[in-house]
C-alpha positions in Angstrom: 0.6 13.2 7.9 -3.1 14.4 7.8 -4.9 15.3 5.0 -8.3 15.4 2.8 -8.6 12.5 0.8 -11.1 11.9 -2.4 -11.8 8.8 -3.3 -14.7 7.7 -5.3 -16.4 11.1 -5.0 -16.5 11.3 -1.0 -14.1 13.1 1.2 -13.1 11.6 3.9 -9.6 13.0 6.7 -6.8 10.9 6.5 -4.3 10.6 9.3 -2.0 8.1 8.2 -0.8 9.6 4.7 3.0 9.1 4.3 5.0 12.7 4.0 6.0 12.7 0.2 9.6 12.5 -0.9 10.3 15.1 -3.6 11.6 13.5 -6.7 14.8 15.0 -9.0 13.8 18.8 -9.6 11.3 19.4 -6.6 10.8 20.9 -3.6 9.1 19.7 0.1 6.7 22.6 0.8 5.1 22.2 4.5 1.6 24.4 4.0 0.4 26.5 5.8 -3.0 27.7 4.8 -5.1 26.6 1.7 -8.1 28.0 0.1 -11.3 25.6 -1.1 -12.0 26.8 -4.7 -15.2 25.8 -6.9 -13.1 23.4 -8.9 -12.3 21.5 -5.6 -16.3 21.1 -5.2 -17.0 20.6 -8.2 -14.3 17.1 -8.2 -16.5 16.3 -5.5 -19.5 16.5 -7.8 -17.8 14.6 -10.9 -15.9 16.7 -12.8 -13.1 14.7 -13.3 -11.9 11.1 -11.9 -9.5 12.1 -9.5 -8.3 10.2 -6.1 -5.8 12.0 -3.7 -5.4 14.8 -1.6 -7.7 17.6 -3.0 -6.5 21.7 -3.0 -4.6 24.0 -5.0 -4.6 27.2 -3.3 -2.0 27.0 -1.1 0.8 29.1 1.0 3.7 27.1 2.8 7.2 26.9 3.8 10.1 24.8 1.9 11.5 22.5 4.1 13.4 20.7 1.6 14.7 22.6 -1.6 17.3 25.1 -2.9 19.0 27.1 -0.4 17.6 30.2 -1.8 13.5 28.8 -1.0 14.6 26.8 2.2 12.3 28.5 5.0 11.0 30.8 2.7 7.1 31.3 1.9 6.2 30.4 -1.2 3.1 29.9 -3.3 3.0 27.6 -6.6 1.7 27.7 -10.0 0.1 23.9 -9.8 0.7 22.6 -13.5 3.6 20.2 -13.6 5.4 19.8 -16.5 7.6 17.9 -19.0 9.0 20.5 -20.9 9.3 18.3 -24.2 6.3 18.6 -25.8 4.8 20.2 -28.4 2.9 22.6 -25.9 6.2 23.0 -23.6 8.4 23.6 -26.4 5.6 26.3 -28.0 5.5 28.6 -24.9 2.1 26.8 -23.5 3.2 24.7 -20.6 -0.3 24.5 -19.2 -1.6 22.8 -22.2 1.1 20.1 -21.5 0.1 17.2 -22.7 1.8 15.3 -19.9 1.9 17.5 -16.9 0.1 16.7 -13.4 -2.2 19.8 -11.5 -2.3 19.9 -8.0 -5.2 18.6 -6.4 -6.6 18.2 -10.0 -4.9 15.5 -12.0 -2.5 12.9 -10.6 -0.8 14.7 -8.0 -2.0 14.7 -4.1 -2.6 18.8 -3.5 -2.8 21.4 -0.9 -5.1 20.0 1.8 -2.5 17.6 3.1 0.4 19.2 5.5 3.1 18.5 2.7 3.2 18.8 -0.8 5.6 18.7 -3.4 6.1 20.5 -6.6 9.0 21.3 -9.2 11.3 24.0 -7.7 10.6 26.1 -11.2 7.0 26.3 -10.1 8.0 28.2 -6.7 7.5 31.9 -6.2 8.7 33.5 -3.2 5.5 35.5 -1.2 6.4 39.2 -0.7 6.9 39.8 3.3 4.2 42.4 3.3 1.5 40.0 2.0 0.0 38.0 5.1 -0.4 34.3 4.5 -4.1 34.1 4.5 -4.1 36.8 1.7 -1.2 35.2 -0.2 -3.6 31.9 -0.4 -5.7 33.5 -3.2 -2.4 34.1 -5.4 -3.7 31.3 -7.6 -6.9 32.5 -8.2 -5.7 36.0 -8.8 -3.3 34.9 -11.8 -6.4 32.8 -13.1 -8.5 36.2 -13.2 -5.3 37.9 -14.9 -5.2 35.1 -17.6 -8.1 37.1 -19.2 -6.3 40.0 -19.8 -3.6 37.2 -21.4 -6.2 36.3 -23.9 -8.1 39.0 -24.8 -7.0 42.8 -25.4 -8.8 45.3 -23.3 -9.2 48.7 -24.1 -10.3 51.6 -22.6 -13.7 52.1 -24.6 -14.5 48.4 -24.5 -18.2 47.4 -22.5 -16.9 44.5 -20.1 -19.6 42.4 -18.3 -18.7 40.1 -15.6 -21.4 37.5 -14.8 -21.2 36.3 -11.2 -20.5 37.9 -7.7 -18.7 34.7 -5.6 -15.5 34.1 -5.2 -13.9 34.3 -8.6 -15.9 36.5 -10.2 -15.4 39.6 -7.1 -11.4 38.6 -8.2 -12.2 38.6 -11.8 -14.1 42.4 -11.4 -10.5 44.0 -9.6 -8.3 42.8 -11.9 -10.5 44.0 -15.2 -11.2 47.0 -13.3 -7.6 48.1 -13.7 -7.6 48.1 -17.0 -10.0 51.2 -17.4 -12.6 49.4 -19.4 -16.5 50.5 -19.1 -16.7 47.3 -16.5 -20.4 46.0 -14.9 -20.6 43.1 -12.6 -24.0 41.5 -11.9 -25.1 39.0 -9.5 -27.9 37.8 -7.0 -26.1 39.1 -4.2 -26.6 42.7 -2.8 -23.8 42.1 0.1 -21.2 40.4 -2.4 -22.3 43.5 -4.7 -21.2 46.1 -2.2 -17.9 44.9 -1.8 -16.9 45.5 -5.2 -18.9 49.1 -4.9 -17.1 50.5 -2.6 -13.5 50.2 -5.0 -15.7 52.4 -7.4 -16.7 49.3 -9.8 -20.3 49.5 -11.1 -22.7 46.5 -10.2 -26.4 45.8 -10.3 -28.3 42.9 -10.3 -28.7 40.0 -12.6 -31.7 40.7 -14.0 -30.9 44.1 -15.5 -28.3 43.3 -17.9 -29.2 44.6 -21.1 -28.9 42.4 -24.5 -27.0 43.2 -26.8 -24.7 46.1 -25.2 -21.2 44.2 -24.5 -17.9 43.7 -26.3 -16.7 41.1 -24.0 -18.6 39.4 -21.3 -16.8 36.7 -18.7 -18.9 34.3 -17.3 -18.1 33.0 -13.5 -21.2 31.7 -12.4 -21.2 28.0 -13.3 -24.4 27.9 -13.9 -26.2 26.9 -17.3 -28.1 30.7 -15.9 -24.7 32.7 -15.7 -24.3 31.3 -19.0 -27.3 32.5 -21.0 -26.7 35.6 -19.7 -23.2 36.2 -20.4 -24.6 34.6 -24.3 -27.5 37.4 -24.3 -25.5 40.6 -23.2 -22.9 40.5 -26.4 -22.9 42.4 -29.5 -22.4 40.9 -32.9 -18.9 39.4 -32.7 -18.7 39.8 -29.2 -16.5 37.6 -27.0 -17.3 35.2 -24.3 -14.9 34.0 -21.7 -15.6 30.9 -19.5 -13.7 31.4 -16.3 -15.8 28.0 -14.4 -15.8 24.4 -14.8 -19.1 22.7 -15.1 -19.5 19.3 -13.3 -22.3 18.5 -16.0 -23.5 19.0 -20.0 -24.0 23.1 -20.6 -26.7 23.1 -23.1 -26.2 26.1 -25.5 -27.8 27.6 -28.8 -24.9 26.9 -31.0 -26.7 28.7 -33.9 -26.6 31.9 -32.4 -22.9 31.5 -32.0 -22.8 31.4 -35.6 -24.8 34.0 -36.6 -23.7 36.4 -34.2 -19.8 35.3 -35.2 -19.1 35.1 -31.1 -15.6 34.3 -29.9 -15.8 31.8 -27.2 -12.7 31.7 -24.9 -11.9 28.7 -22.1 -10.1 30.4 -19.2 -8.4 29.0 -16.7 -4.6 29.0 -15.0 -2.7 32.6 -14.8 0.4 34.5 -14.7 1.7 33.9 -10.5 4.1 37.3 -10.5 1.7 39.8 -11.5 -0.9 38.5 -9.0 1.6 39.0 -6.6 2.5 42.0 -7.2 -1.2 43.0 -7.1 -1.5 41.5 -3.8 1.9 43.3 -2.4 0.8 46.8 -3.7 -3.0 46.9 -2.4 -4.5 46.9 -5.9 -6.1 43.9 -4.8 -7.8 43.8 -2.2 -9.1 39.6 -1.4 -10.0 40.2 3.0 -13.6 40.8 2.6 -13.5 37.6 0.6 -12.6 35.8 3.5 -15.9 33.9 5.1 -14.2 31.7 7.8 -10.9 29.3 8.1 -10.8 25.9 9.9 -8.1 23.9 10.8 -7.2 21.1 9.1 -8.5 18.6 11.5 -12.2 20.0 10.9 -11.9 20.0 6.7 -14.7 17.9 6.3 -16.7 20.9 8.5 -14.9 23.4 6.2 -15.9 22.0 3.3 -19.6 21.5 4.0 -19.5 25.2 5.0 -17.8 25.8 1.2 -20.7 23.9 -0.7 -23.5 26.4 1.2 -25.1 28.6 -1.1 -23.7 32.2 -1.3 -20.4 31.3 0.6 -17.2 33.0 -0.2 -13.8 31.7 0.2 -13.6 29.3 3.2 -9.5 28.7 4.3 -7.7 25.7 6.1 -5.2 26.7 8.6 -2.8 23.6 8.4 0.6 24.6 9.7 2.6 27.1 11.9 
């Protein structure tokens, strides 16, 4: 089969990869589309030592499976687990301290025309969702894990740092919750996309220090980062939703003083984001820059890593 190999930090197309067998407990998927996210650029950059087939945001069909999935559409939550562990047996199977991620760590992922994953990991797409829509499923439940971590009220001042890919998901979702929401960013275009769902944006510049209960950072920059830091109150919280290929240099006394909550974010609840997506409350198309098929990823991804893109897909299968 063909597929986008990383070895060694390059990217090259494969043609020759063998089509996985799934093991005891797993499912065949044959994918269909498949979204490149900043984590899958920033592997390319360093992040973390992986070789295989790259991507996690992914829609496909079972081919092999329970009855139930068999030519069914499906997306997948991408941590595999062992279900013994301390994390596993505490309710935390992400933390698993022996799982494999798609496309992350130890398991070939989503740009590849199979993959396989445990059938417990499978959710069925809604029939109203189009494919290219339920492709940013993953991504969605990764915005919702915020409101996982940290309560959200009504009267709370929410600042979201960023206006790319992650960050336009991040605003809907926190949106919902009522919340006195801003989302800044460099962007006018990307701004008015979140405008015109009624959510209040302005550029990054004008943020005022001081002023936030809770601001989420989704830049990925060392910039995004400062001013996420500047914008909290005393005892504010701060919520990293990116992964930095390199060191993020910080002023760790003012975390002290200040008694600031800092909060890693990363993989979500999959049902919820589903159901956002089936409803409409969601709403991912203008996200959508361009889609290539498989045969020109290497095109698709160079596309990805120019500045200001938003989500580029990979059509892969029929």
């Amino acid at each position: 089969m063909k597929g986008l190999w990383l070895e060694n930090n390059q990217l090259q197309l494969r043609t020759n990869i063998p089509i996985p067998e799934p093991p005891q407990g797993e499912a065949l998927v044959r994918v269909l589309r498949a979204g490149i996210c900043n984590t899958d650029l920033e592997l390319l950059r360093g992040y973390y030592p992986y070789t295989g087939i790259l991507g996690h945001e992914f829609v496909g069909v079972v081919e092999q499976g329970p009855e139930h999935l068999v030519n069914q559409r499906v997306v997948g939550e991408i941590n595999a687990v062992c279900g013994h562990c301390r994390f596993c047996r505490t309710g935390q199977p992400t933390h698993c301290e022996n799982r494999t991620v798609l496309g992350i760590v130890n398991r070939n992922g989503a740009f590849g025309e199979y993959l396989c994953l445990p059938i417990e990991n499978l959710h069925l797409v809604p029939d109203n969702v189009p494919t290219e829509v339920a492709t940013f499923t993953e991504p969605i439940a990764a915005a919702l894990e915020i409101q996982q971590q940290v309560a959200l009220h009504p009267d709370d001042r929410v600042l979201v740092v960023g206006d790319g890919k992650l960050g336009q998901l991040v605003a809907q979702t926190l949106a919902l919750t009522g919340c006195e929401l801003l989302v800044v960013g460099r962007h006018r275009d990307k701004l008015a996309n979140l405008e015109v769902r009624g959510i209040t944006t302005s550029l990054a510049d004008t943020v005022t220090d001081g002023y936030f209960d809770i601001s989420v950072e989704c830049t990925g920059n060392p910039e995004g980062f400062a001013i996420a830091r500047r914008a909290l109150r005393p005892r504010g919280t701060l919520v990293l939703k990116s992964t930095y290929a390199g060191n993020l240099s910080l002023d760790a006394s003012s975390l002290v003083v200040d008694e600031i909550t800092l909060i890693g974010s990363r993989c979500g609840p999959f049902s919820p984001a589903l159901q956002l997506l089936a409803t409409g409350k969601v709403d991912v198309q203008p996200l959508i820059q361009a889609a290539y098929p498989l045969i020109e990823g290497l095109a698709a991804f160079e596309h990805a890593q120019r500045r200001g893109v938003l989500k580029i897909l990979l059509e892969i299968g029929q």
